[in-house]
Residue, then its C-alpha position, 0 to 999 in steps of 0.5 A: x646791730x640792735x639798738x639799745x632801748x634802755x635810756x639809763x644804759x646809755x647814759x653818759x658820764x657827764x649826764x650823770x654828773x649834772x644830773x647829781x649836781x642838780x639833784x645836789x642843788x636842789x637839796x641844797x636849796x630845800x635845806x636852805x628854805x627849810x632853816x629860813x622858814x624856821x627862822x622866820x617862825x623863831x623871829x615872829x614867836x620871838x616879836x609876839x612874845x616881845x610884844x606881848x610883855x611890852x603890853x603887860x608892863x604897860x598895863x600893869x604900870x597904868x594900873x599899879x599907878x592908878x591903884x598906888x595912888x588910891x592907896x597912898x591917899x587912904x593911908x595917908x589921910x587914915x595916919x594922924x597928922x603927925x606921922x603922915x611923913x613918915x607914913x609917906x616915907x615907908x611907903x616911898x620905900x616900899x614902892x622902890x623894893x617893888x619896882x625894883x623886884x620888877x625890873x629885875x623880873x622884866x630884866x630876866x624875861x627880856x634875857x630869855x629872848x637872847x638865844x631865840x635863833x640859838x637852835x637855827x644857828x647850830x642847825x646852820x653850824x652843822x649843815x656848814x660843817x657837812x658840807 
């Protein structure tokens, strides 16, 4: 009787069973570390672009302050006298449709965040749903 040489041959069924159930596992968790590591870049571009605008509103208020404020005195010591309050006035006015043109385009940047993890979380949908 020879023996057989070929290692595939005698494979057993239960071999081949734990051998798909690691190769199963191990794309399992490769899939998983590949939705994690974009998620992780998703969640810094999001902070980076959280930060980014944090900044710019601060430093876009010190220095609209600062240069509101030279302006209002320019004004306001170029006007006579007697039309200085309603000079204030308009001005008063004129800021607050400003600011409010502002905060309606800060409210708008920041909602654009809200779907950052919009594309990881179909990804995950799908690969639950495969499974």
């Amino acid at each position: 009787m020879t023996k057989n040489r070929n290692p595939q041959e005698t494979a057993k069924p239960e071999d081949e069973a734990s051998t798909g159930m690691r190769r199963f596992g191990t794309l399992a968790l490769e899939g998983l570390q590949v939705r994690l590591e974009l998620l992780a870049v998703e969640f810094e571009a999001m902070r980076l672009r959280l930060a980014s605008g944090v900044l710019n509103l601060v430093l876009a208020f010190g220095l609209g302050l600062m240069a509101l404020a030279l302006l209002i005195t320019a004004v306001l010591l170029a006007v006579p006298e007697a039309w200085r309050w309603m000079a204030a006035g308009g001005l008063g006015a004129g800021l607050l449709a400003v600011a409010a043109v502002f905060v309606m385009a800060a409210r708008r940047d920041f909602a654009a965040n809200a779907n950052a993890f919009a594309a990881s979380l179909a990804e995950l949908r799908r690969d639950r749903e495969v499974l």
